[in-house]
N, C-alpha and C positions, 0 to 999 in steps of 0.2 A: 349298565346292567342289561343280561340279554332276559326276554320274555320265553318262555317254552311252552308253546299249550301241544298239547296231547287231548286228541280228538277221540271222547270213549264210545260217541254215538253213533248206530249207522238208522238212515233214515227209515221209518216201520216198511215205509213202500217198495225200497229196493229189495228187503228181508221178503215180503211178501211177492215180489216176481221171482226171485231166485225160487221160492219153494216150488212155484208154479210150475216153472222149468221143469223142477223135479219130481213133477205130478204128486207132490205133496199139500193138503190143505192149506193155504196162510193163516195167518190172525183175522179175526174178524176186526172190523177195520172199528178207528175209536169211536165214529158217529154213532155206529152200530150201538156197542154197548156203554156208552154214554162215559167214557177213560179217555186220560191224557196221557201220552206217555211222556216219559220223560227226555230232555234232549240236555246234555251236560258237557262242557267243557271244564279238564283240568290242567294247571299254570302254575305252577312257581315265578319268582325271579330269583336270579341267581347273580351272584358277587353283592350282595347285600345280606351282612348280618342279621338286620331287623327293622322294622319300618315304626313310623314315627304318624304317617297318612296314605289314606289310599283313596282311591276314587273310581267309581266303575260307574256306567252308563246303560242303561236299558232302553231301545225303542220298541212299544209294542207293535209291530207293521198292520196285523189283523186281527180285529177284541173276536175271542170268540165267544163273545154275548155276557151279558150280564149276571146272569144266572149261573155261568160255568166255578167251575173250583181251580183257579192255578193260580199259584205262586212263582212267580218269575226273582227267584233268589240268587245273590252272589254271599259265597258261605268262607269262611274262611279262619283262620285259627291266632292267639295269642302265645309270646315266646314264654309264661306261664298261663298255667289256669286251662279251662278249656274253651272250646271254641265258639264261635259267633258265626251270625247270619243277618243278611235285611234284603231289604226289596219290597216288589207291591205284591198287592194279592188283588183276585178276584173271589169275593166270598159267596156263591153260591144263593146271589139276590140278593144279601144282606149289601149294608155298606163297603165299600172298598176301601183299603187303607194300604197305608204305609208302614214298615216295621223295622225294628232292631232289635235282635235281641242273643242273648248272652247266657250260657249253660252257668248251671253251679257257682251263682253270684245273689244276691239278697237286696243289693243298696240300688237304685235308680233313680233318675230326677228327671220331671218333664223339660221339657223344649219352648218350642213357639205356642202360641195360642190354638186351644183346641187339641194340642198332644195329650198323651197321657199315658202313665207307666202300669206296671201291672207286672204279677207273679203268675207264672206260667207251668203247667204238669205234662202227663200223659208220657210223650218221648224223650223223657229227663227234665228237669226244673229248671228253672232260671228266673230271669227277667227279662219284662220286653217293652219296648216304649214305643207308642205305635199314635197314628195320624188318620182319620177317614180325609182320604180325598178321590173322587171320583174322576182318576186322572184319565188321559186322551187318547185313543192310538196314534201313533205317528208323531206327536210331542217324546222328544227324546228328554230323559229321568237322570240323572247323575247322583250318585248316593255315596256320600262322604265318611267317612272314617277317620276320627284325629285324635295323638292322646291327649289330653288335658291336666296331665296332670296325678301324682296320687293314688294312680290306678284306673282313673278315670277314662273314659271315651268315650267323645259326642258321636251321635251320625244325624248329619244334613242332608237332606235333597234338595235339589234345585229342579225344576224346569225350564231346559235352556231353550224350549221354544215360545214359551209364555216369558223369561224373564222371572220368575218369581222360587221364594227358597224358603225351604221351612227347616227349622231344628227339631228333629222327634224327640231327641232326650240325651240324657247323658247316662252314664250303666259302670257301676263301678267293681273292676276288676282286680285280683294277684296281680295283673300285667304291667308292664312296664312300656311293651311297644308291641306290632303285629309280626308276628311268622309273615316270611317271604315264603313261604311254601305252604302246599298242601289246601291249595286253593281249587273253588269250585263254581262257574257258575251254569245258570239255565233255568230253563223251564218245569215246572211237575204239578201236580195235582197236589191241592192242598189240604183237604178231605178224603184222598182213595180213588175218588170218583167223580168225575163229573158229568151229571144230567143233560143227558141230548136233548139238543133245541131240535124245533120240528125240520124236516129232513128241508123245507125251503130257505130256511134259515142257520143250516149245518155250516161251520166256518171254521179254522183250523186257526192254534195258538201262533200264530206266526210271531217270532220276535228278534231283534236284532243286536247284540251288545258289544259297546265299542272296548278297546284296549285298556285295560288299567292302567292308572298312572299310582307312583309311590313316590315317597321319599323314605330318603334312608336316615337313620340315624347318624350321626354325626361324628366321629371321633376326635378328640383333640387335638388340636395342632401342638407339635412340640416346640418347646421354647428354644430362641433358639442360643446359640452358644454364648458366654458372656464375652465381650471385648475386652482385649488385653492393651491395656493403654499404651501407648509407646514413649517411649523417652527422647526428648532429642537429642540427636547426635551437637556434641561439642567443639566446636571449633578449634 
């Protein structure tokens, strides 16, 4: 199966010399007024009906601080029902955590020790099953997708630089398996806005996220033709 991404970002800073060029103002830049912008890549796979697992990878290169608001999400959609999302967040001094979660669905079940599920509002309802961990920059994140079953999907993280793996939950869907399309990942602000640190301590989201892996669903093998016994020839 081939991967496609389509690159929808251009970075603020090349935006802001082209104006300059054109003796036009830029953006004030995000330190300034305390915003993240968003950086997004989108991906299908193609020659796959529908997925069965998936698995994507976040390294954060640069925290920019504790206090900031960004969720570093990989979003993506179900061949019923509507769509899902997970990844980490930085919440704005509070705890940081890990999440999954699921539009227009009611049923959830925790994970590992310390998960915990919960009903979510505001930009459409769902569910979402989420983790505090105060993970590292530069420890690269792997965050799993599987169905289980029933309508059912777990999602795992691992940390493949520590070795260690948590279950957030399991969140039960209409679905049966994932959309190969209509896939989204990146960076944004998880709150609107994120509070500037003091200007010696200004640092930028830097983050890096590796290739997705899938698997596909399966189709059956056909049986194959019955043998026709032969007779033997009579001498």
């Amino acid at each position: 199966m081939t991967l496609r991404h389509l690159f929808g970002t251009t970075l603020a800073t090349t935006a802001a010399a082209a104006l300059a060029l054109l003796g036009v103002a830029g953006p004030t830049h995000a330190a300034d007024i305390g915003t993240t912008p968003g950086t997004y890549t989108n991906y299908s796979f193609s020659g796959a009906p529908a997925l069965t697992e998936v698995t994507w990878s976040t390294t954060v290169l640069h925290d920019p601080g504790y206090t900031s608001n960004v969720f570093w999400s990989h979003q993506f959609g179900f061949n019923q029902g509507n769509g899902a999302y997970l990844g980490m967040q930085s919440n704005g001094g509070s705890s940081r955590v890990l999440l999954f979660s699921v539009w227009d669905v009611s049923e959830a079940t925790a994970g590992s020790a310390g998960s915990w599920c919960q009903s979510f509002g505001g930009e459409g309802e769902g569910m979402s099953c989420r983790m505090n961990l105060d993970w590292i920059a530069g420890h690269t994140y792997t965050f799993k997708v599987a169905a289980e079953g029933g309508g059912w999907f777990g999602a795992t993280v691992a940390d493949t630089t520590a070795g260690t793996s948590y279950k957030l939950g399991s969140i039960k869907t209409p679905a049966t398996a994932i959309s190969p399309s209509a896939w989204s990942t990146g960076p944004s602000t998880s709150s609107g806005t994120t509070p500037a640190p003091p200007a010696t301590t200004s640092r930028s989201a830097t983050s890096a996220s590796g290739c997705p892996r899938a698997t596909a669903v399966r189709s059956p093998r056909p049986s194959p033709p019955p043998r026709t016994a032969e007779t033997p020839a009579r001498p």
